[in-house]
C-alpha positions as CSV (number, residue, x, y, z in Angstrom):
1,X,-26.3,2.5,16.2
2,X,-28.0,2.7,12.5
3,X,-26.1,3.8,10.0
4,X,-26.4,7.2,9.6
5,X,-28.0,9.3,6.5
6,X,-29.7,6.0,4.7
7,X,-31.8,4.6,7.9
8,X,-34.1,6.9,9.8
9,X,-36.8,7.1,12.0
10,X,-40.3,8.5,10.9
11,X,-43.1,9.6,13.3
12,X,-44.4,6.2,13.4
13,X,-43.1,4.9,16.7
14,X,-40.0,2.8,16.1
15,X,-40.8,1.8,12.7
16,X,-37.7,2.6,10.6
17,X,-37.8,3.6,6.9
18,X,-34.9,3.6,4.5
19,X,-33.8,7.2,3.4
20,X,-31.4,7.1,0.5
21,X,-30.0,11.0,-0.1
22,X,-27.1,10.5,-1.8
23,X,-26.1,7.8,-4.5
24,X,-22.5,7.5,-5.6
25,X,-22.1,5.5,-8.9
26,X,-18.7,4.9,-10.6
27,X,-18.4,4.6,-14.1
28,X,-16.3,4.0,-17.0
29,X,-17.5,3.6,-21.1
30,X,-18.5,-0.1,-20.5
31,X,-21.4,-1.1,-21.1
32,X,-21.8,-2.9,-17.3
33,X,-21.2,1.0,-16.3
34,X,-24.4,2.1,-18.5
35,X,-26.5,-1.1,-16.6
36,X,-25.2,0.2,-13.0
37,X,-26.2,3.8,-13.9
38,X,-29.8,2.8,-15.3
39,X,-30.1,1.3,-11.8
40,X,-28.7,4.0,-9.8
41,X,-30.6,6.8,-11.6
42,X,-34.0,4.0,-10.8
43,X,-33.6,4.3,-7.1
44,X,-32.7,7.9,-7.1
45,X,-36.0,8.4,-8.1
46,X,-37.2,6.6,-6.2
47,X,-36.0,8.0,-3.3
48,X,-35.6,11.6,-4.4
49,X,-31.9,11.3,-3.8
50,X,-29.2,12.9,-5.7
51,X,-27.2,10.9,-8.6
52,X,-23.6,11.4,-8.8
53,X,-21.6,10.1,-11.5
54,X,-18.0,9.5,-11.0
55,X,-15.2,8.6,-13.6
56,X,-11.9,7.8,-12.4
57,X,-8.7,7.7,-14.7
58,X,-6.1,5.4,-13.6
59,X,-2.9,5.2,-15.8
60,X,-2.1,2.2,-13.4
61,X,-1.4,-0.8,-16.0
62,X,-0.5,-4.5,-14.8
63,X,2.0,-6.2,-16.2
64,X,0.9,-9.3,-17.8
65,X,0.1,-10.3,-21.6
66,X,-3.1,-8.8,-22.7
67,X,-6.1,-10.3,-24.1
68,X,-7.8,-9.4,-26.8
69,X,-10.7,-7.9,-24.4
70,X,-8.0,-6.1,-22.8
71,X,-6.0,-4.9,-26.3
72,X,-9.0,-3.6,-27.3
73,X,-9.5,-1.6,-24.1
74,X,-6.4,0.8,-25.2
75,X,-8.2,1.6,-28.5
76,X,-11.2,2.7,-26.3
77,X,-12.2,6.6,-28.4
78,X,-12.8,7.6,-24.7
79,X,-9.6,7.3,-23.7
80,X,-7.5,10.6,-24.2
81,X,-10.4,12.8,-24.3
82,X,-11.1,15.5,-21.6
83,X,-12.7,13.5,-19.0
84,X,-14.9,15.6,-17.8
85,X,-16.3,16.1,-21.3
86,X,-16.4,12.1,-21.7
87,X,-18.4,11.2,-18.4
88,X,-21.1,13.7,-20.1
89,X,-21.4,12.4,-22.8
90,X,-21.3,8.7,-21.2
91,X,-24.3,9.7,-18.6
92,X,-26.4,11.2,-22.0
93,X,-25.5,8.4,-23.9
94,X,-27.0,6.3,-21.6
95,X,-30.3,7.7,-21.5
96,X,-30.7,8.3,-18.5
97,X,-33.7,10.9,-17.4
98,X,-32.3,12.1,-14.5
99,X,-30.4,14.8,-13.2
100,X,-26.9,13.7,-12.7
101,X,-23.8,15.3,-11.0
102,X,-20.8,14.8,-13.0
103,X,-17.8,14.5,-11.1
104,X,-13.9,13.0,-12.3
105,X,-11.0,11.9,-10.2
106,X,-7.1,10.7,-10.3
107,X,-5.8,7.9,-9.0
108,X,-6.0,4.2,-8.0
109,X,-9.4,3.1,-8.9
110,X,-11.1,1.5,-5.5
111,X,-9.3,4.3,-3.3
112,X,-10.8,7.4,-5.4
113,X,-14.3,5.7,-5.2
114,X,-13.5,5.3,-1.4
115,X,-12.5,8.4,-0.8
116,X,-15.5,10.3,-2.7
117,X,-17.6,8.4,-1.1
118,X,-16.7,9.6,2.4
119,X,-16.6,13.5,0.9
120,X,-19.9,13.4,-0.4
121,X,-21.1,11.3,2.1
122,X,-23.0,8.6,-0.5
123,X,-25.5,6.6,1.1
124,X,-25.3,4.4,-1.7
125,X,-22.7,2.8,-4.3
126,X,-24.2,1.4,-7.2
127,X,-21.5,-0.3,-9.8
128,X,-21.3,-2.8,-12.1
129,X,-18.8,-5.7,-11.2
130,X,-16.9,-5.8,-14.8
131,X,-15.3,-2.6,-16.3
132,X,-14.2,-1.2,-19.6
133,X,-10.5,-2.7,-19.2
134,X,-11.9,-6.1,-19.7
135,X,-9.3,-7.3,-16.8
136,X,-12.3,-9.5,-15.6
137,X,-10.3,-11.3,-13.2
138,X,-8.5,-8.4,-12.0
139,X,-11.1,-6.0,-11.6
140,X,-13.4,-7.9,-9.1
141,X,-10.9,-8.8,-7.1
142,X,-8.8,-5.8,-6.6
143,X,-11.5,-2.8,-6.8
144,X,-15.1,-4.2,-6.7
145,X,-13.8,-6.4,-3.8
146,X,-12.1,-3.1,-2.0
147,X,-15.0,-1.1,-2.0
148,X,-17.9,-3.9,-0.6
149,X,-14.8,-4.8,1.8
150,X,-14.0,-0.6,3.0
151,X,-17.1,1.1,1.8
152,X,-19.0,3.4,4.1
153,X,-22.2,2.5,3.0
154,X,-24.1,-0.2,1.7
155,X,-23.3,-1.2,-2.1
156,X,-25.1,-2.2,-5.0
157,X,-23.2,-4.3,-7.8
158,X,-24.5,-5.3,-10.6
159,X,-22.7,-8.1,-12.8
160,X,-22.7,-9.1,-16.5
161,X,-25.0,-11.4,-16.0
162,X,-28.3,-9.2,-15.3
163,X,-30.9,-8.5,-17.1
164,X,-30.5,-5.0,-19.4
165,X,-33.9,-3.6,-21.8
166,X,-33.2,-0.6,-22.4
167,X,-36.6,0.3,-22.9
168,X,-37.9,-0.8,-18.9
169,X,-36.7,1.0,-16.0
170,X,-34.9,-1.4,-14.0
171,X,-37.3,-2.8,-11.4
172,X,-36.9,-5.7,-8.3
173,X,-39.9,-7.2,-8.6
174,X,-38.5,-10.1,-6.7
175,X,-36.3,-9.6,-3.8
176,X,-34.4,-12.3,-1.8
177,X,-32.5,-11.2,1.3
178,X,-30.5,-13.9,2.9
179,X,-30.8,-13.4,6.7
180,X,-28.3,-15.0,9.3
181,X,-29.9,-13.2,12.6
182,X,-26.7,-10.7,12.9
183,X,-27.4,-7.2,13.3
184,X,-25.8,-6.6,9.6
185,X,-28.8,-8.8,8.4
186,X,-31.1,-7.4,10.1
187,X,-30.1,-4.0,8.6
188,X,-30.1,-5.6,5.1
189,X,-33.9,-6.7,5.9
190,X,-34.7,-3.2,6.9
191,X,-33.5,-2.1,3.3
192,X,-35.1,-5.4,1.5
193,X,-38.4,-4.1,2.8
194,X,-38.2,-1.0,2.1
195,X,-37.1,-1.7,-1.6
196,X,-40.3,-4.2,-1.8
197,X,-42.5,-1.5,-1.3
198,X,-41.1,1.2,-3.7
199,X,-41.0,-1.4,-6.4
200,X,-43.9,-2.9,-5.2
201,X,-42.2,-6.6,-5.3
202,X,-42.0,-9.8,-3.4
203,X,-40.2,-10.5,-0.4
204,X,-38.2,-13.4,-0.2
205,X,-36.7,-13.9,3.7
206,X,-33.9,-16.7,3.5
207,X,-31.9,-18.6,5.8
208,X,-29.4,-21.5,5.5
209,X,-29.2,-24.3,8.1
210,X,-26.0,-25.2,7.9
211,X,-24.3,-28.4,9.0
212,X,-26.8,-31.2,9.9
213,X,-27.3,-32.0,6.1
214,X,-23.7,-33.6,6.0
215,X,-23.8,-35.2,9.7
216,X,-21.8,-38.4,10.2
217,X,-21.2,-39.6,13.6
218,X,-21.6,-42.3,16.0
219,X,-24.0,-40.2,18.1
220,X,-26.2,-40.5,15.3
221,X,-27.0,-43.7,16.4
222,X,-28.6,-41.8,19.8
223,X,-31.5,-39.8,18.3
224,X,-33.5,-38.6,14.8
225,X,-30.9,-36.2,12.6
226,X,-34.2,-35.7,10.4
227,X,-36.5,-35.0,13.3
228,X,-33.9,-32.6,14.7
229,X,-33.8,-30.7,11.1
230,X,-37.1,-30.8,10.8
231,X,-37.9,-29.1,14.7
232,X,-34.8,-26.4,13.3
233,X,-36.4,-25.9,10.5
234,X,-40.0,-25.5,12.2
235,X,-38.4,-22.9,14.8
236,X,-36.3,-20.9,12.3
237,X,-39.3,-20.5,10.4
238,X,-41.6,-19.3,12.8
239,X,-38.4,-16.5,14.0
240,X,-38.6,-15.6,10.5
241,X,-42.3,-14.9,10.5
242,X,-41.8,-12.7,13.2
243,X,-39.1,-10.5,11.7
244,X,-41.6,-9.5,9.2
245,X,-43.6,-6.3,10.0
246,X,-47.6,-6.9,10.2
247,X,-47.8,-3.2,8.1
248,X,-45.4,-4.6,5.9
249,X,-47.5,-7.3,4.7
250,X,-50.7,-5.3,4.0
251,X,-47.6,-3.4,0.7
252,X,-45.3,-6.5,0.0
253,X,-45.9,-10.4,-0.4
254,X,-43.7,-11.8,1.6
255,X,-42.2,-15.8,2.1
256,X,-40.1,-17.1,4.7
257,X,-37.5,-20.1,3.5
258,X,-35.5,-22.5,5.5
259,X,-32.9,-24.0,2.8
260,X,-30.3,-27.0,4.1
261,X,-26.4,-26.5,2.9
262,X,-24.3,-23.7,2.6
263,X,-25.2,-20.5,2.8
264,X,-24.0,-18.6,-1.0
265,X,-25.1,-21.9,-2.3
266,X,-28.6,-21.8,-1.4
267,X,-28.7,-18.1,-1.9
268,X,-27.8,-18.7,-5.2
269,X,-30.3,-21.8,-5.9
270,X,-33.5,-20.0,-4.7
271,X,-32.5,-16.9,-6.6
272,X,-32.2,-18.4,-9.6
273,X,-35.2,-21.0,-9.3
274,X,-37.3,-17.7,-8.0
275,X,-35.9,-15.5,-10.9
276,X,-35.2,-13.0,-8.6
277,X,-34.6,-9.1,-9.9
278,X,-32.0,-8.4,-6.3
279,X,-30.4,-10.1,-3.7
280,X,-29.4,-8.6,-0.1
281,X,-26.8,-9.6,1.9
282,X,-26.0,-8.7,5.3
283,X,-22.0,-8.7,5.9
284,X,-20.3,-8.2,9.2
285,X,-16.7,-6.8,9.9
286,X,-14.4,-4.9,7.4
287,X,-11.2,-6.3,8.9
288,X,-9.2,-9.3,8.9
289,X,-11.6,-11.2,10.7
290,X,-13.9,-10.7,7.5
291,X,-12.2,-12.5,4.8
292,X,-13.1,-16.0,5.5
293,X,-16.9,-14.5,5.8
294,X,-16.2,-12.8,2.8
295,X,-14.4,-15.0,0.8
296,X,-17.6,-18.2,1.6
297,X,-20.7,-16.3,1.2
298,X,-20.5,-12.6,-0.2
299,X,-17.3,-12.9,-2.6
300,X,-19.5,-16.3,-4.2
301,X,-22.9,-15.0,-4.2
302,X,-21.6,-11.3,-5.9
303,X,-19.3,-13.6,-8.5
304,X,-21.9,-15.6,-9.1
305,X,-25.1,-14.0,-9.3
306,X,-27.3,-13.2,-12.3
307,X,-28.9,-10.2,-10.7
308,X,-27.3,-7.3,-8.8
309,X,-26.3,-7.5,-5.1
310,X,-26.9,-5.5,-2.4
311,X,-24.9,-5.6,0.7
312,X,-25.1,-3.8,3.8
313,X,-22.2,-3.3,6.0
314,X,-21.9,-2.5,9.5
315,X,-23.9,0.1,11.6
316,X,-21.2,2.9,12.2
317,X,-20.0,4.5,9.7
318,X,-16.4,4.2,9.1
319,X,-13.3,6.3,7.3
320,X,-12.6,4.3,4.3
């Protein structure tokens, strides 16, 4: 079962198309905030979807020495202020053109994003991955982490390290979307597509063989380890191929690659080397069984990466 509200079928047979309606993105007054907004209010249009701002306020302080990034956090002139009155003025600082619902909430952080994000429904978080607080090494791990882990829907992050000109509209020219042949991949192709043809971009399919790079055994003395790569590599490829839509090509350039090592690893090389504008990522279960997953590809590539990352969780559509 597809998730529901964000993938839908059109009168085309059983070609799917990717309907965004609702896009939830959390803010506070940092400047990673105004980034994930100027995205966010980009794919709204988009997709014709509606924008909804949400600031949290969170007295919850942790008790260890601050650093200067963090001192300077409590002299933030945002905090104190009416926060409804501050989130408008944050969204028209910003500049952002379109229309935006304005909405504020108490509590812990990554629960209050959770939980809005069932209410709405979103179809869609878009956030940065460092926040006003400056408690870098807090923040991903406790909230950004908690929200790609229990979110309902698939999530966009986007980290210090991307791009910002304030006078372009964000755009993913280049798109690579790591594919491991499990259903949650397939569903984060389905969205890399259709984001390649709104931006009118290039499609880079990826998948990792992992393993045979760093074989070392005595039954290596019984056949080719490089003629067996090379006949993996040969038949990934061609199932690769075949995951991409004829239609599709005719809108969106598209290039299967077969990379050798770990998977976040070579995510992360072809990325960079391709200068890519997104990444998608496919990621399975939200429960225990998750974290190793987690922790080896998605938790690397969305620490690591100089553009934002999209993942796409499972097909149903669970209570965070």
């Amino acid at each position: 079962m597809l998730l529901e509200g964000f993938l839908e079928s059109n009168s085309r047979g059983n070609e799917i198309m990717i309907t965004f309606k609702t896009i939830l993105c959390p803010v506070d007054s940092s400047e990673f905030s105004v980034r994930a907004l100027r995205y966010a209010a980009e794919l709204a249009s988009w997709y014709d979807a509606e924008l909804v701002a949400l600031s949290v306020s969170s007295e919850l302080m942790p008790a260890l020495p601050l650093t200067s990034a963090e001192a300077s956090f409590l002299e933030d002139p945002h905090r104190g202020r009416n926060p409804d009155d501050a989130l408008r003025t944050f969204v028209s600082d910003a500049g952002v053109s379109s229309a935006v619902r304005l909405m504020t909430a108490d509590g812990p952080i990554a629960r209050e994003i959770l939980r809005v994000a069932v209410e709405l429904p979103a179809d869609l978080i878009v956030m940065g991955t460092h926040g006003a607080s400056g408690f870098e090494r807090l923040l991903l791990g406790s909230v950004t982490e908690k929200v790609l882990r229990k979110a309902p829907c698939p999530v966009l992050t986007v980290p210090r390290l991307a791009k910002d000109d304030a006078a372009h509209a964000p755009t993913f020219k280049t798109i690579v979307c790591a594919f491991d042949f499990s259903e949650a991949s397939k569903r984060a192709l389905e969205c890399a597509l259709s984001l390649a043809q709104e931006a009118g971009g290039r499609l880079l399919l990826l998948h990792a063989l992992e393993g045979l790079a760093e074989v070392q055994s005595p039954l290596t003395a019984y056949f080719d380890v490089e003629e067996v790569r090379r006949a993996l590599a040969r038949d990934t490829q061609a199932e690769l191929e075949a995951l991409v839509p004829d239609d599709a090509r005719a809108w969106c350039e598209a290039e299967v690659i077969v990379g050798q090592g770990k998977p976040y690893r070579e995510v992360l090389r072809v990325a960079g080397e391709r200068h890519a504008d997104l990444i998608v990522l496919g990621v399975q279960g939200r429960g225990a069984l998750d974290l190793t997953l987690f922790g080896s590809t998605t938790q690397h590539v969305v620490r690591s990466a100089t553009c934002p990352v999209l993942t796409v969780g499972p097909a149903k559509r669970d209570q965070a």
